[in-house]
Wavefront OBJ file of the C-alpha trace (Angstrom):
o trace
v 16.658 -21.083 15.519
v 16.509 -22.637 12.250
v 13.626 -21.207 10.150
v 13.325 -23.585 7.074
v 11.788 -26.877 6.842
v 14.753 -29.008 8.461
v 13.479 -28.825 11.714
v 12.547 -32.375 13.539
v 11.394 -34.200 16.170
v 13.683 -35.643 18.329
v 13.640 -37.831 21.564
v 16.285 -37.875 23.595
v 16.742 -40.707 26.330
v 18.961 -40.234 29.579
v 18.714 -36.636 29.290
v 19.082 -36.007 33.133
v 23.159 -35.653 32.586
v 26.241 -35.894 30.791
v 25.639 -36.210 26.284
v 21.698 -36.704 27.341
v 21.093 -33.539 28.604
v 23.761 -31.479 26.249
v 22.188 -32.989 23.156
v 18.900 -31.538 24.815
v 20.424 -28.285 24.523
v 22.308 -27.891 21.604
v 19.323 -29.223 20.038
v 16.490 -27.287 21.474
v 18.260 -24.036 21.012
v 19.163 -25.642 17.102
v 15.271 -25.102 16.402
v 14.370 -29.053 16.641
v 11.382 -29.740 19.080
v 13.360 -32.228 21.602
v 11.781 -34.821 24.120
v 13.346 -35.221 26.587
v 13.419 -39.017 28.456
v 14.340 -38.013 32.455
v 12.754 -39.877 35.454
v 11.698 -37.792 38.583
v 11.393 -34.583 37.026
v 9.781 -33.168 39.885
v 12.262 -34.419 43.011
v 15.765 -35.873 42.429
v 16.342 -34.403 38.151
v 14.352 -30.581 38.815
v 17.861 -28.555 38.318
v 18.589 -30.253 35.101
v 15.048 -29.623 33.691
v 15.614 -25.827 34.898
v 18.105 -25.409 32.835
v 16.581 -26.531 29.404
v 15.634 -24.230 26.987
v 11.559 -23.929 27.009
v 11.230 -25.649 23.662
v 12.496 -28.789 25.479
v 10.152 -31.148 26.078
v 9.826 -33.544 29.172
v 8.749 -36.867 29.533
v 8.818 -38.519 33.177
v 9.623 -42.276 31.915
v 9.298 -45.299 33.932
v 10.923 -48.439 33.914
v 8.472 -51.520 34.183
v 10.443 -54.898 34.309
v 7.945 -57.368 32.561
v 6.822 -60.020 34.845
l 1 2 3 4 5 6 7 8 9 10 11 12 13 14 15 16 17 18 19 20 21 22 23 24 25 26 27 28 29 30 31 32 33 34 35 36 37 38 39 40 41 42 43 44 45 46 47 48 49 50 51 52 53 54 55 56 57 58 59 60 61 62 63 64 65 66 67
């Protein structure tokens, strides 16, 4: 964990798989607070949320096509 002041906020979209969710990793556990972009965090993406470091951050996003 880094402990000086290069520590950010990050936001990381597709995180459910594949770069997403290893950037969620290697930067949560880097000392960066990381949101995380997933949809159905609670059904269908719960194993890949398990598996993030605590200092991850979730957010269950939604897609809204614009009528």
């Amino acid at each position: 964990m880094r402990n000086d002041d290069t520590r950010k906020a990050i936001l990381v979209t597709g995180a459910s798989s594949g770069i997403g969710a290893l950037s969620v990793r290697a930067l949560a556990l880097a000392g960066h607070t990381v949101y995380a972009g997933i949809r159905q965090t609670a059904t269908r993406n719960v194993a890949a949320v398990a598996t993030w470091p605590a200092s991850a951050l979730t957010t269950n996003s939604t897609y809204r096509q614009s009528s």
